[in-house]
N, C-alpha and C positions, 0 to 999 in steps of 0.2 A: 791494236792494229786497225780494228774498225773505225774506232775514230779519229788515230790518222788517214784513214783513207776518204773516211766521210769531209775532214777538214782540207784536205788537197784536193778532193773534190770542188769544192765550195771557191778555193785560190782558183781552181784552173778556170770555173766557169766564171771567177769576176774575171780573166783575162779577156773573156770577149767583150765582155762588155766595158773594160776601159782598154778599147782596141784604139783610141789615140795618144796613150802614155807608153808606160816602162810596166818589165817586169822582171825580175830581180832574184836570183837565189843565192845564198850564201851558206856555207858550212862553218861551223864555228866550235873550237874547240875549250870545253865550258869547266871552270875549275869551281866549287867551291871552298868558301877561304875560312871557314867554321871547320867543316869535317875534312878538307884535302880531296874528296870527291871529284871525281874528273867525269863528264859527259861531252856528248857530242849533241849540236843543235843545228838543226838544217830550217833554213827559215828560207819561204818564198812570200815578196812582195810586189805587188800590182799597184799603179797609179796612176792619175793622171792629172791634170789642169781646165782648168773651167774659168776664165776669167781670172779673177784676181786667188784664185784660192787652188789650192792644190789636196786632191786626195788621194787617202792611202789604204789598202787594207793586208796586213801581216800575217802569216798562219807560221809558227812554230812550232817544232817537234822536236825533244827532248831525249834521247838516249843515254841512260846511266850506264857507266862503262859495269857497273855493279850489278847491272839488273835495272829495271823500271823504265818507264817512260811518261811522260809529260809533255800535256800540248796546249796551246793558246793560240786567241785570235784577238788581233784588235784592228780598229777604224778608227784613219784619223781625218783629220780637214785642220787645213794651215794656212798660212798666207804668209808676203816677205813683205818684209817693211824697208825703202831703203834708207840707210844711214850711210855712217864712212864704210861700215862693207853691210853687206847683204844680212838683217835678220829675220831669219824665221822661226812665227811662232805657231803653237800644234797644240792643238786638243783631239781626246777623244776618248773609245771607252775600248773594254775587253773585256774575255770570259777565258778563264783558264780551268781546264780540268783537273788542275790538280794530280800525284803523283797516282800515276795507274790507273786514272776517272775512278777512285774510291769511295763511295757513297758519303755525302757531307764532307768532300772535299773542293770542290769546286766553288769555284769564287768570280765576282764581277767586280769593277774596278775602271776609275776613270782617269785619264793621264793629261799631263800637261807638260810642254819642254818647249825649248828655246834653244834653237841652232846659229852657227856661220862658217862661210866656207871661205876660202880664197884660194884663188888660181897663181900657181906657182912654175911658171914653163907650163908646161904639159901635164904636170900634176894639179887635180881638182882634191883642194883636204877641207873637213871639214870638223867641227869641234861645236861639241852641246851637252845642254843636261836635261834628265828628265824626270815627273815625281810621279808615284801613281796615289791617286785621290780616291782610297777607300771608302765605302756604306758599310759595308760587311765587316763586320766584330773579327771572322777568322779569318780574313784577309791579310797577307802578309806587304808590310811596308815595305817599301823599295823608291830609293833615291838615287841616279846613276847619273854618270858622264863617261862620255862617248868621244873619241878622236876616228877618223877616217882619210883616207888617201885614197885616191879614184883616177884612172889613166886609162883613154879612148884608145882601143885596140882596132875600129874601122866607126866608120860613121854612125854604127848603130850599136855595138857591139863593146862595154866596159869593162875593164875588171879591179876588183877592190880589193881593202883591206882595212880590216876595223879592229880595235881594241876599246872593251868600255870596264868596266867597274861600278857594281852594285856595292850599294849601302844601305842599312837598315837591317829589318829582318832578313831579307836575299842579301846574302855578303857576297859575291862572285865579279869573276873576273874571268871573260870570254875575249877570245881571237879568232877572227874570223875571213877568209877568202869569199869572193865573189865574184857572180859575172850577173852584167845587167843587160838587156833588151830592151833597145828603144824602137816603138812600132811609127 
């Protein structure tokens, strides 16, 4: 509990300071496709735009419907290139505490992915993948793709829905609702 609390800490104070972006939460319900393990993850994200590049920073928190918890942070920085539709691509890095912050469990890890979206009526969707680029020996591999559907509820004011699928070591497969803040 402390260190989610020390890490929604940390989300809430990046919100001042990128007080000309978004900021983002979403509940997401998290199956593993190894054990059948169901959890819940509640993930708040802060962003914003600076020129040509766009940045992000994610805090997740993990609830095993079984017991445990698990929390991560990552920062990324992107930019869109345009073609026939919109790609964006991301890097960056993170620090996950591993199951329950258990001594020699926690790991760092660098990511890299490739989005595009298209505007559909009123519906914004979006479709990507992503890898995480390990240093760490006990770092677990993970390779996923992500689809998204996003509809403006007032001018500032979104709500989502996400579906992704991990591969690799993390075999899961998460659904998730959201609502976003545009300041």
């Amino acid at each position: 509990m402390k260190k989610s609390l020390i890490a929604l800490t940390l989300a809430l104070a990046s919100v001042a300071s990128f007080a000309a972006g978004s900021a983002s939460l979403e509940v997401a319900r998290v199956s593993n496709n190894d054990t059948g393990a169901v959890s819940q993850a509640q993930t708040l994200s802060v962003g914003t735009t600076s020129g040509a590049l766009a940045y992000g920073l994610k805090v997740r928190t993990t609830v095993a419907e079984a017991g445990g918890l698990g929390n991560s942070i990552e920062g990324t920085v992107g930019s869109t290139i345009k073609t026939v539709l919109p790609v964006t691509v991301y890097g960056g890095v993170g620090h996950d505490n591993g199951a329950n912050g258990a001594r020699g469990a926690a790991y760092q890890y660098g990511l890299v992915g490739v989005s595009t979206g298209y505007k559909l009526g009123a519906v914004n969707t979006v479709v990507g993948v992503q890898t995480r680029l390990n240093w760490e020996t006990n770092a677990p591999k993970q390779n996923l793709g992500y689809v998204g559907a996003s509809v403006a509820l007032s001018k500032s004011v979104t709500a989502s829905a996400t579906f992704s699928r991990s591969f690799q070591d993390i075999r899961e497969d998460s659904f998730g609702l959201g609502l976003s803040l545009a300041f």
